[in-house]
C-alpha positions in Angstrom: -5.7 10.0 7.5 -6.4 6.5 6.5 -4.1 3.6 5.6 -5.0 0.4 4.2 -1.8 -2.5 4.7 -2.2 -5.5 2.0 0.4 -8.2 2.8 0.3 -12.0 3.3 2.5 -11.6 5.8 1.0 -11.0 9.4 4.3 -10.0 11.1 4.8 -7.3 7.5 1.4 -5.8 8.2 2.0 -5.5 11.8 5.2 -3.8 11.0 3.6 -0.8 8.5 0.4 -0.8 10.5 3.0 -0.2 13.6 5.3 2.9 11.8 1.2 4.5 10.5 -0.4 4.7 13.4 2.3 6.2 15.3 2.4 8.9 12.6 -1.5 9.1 13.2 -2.8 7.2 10.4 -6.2 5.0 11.3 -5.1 1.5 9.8 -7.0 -1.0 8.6 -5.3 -4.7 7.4 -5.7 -7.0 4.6 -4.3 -10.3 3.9 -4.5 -10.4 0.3 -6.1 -8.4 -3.0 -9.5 -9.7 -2.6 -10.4 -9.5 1.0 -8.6 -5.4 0.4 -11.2 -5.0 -2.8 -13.6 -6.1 0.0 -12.4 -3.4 2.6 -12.1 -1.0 0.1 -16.1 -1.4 -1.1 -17.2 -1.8 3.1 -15.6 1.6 4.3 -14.9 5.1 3.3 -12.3 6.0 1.5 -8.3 5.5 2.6 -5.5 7.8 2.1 -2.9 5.8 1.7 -2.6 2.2 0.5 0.6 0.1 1.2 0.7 -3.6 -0.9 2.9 -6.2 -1.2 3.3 -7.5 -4.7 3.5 -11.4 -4.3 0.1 -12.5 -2.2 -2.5 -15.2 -2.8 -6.1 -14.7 -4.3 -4.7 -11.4 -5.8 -1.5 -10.1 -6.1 -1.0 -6.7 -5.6 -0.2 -5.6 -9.2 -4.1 -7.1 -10.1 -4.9 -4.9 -7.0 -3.5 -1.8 -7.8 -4.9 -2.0 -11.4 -8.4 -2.6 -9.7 -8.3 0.5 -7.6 -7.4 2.5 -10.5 -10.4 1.3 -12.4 -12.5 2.9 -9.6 -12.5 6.8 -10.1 -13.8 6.8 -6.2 -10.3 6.2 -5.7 -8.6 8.1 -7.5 -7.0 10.5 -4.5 -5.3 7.0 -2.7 -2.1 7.1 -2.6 -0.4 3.7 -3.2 2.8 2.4 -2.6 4.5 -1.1 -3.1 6.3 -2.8 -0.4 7.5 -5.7 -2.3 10.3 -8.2 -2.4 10.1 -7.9 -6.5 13.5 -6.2 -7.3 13.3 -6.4 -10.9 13.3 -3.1 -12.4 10.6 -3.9 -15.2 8.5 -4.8 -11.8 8.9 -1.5 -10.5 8.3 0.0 -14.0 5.0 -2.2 -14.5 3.6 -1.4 -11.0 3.8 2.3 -11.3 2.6 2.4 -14.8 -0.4 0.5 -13.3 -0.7 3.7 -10.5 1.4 3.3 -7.8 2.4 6.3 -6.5 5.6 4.5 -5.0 7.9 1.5 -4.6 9.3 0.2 -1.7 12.1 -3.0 -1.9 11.8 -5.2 1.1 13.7 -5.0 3.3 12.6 -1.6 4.5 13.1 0.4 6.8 11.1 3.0 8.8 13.0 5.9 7.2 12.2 4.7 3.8 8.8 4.4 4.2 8.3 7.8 5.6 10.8 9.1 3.0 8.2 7.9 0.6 5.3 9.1 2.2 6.7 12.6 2.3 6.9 12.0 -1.5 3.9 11.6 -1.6 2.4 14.7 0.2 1.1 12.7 3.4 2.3 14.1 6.8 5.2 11.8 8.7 5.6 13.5 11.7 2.8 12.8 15.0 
């Protein structure tokens, strides 16, 4: 399985790219929407995509409707992990194709809560 972790935040993706892999996801990282738009195009296809909502270049609402333009993608999961509270947030982001939201703060539970959700395995 493979995970792709969009956040501005270095300590955030080190966090979620922490809690995958120890589940046995193969992570990759991205710092924004763009440079993940160029991971997604360089690689094969990922699994599972985690994004944060409030990032520079692209935010991750332009990201997630960008990966749903591309039918390649169409079997990645994706879930928000976002500081956006705001329940019209959450409503826009899923009617744009997230699978999943996430608030920040998070914990470990609640991301694998969500991934089980989602159909991907949370156990090593």
């Amino acid at each position: 399985m493979r995970a792709l972790v969009v956040d501005d935040s270095k300590a955030i993706r080190r966090i979620l790219s922490q809690m995958l892999s120890s589940i046995g996801f193969e992570v990759s990282e991205a710092a924004h929407g763009k440079e993940a738009v160029e991971v997604l195009a360089a690689s094969d296809p990922f699994d599972l995509g985690l994004i944060d909502w409030n990032m520079p270049e692209m935010n991750g609402f332009e990201l997630v409707c960008e990966i749903r333009k591309n039918s390649k993608y169409d079997n990645m999961r994706l879930m928000m992990v976002t500081t956006e509270t705001e329940m019209s947030q959450v409503v826009k982001a899923l009617e744009a194709g997230a699978n999943e939201y996430v608030m920040k703060p998070f914990t470990k539970e609640m991301i694998y809560e969500k991934l089980s959700l989602m159909g991907l395995p949370v156990s090593p």
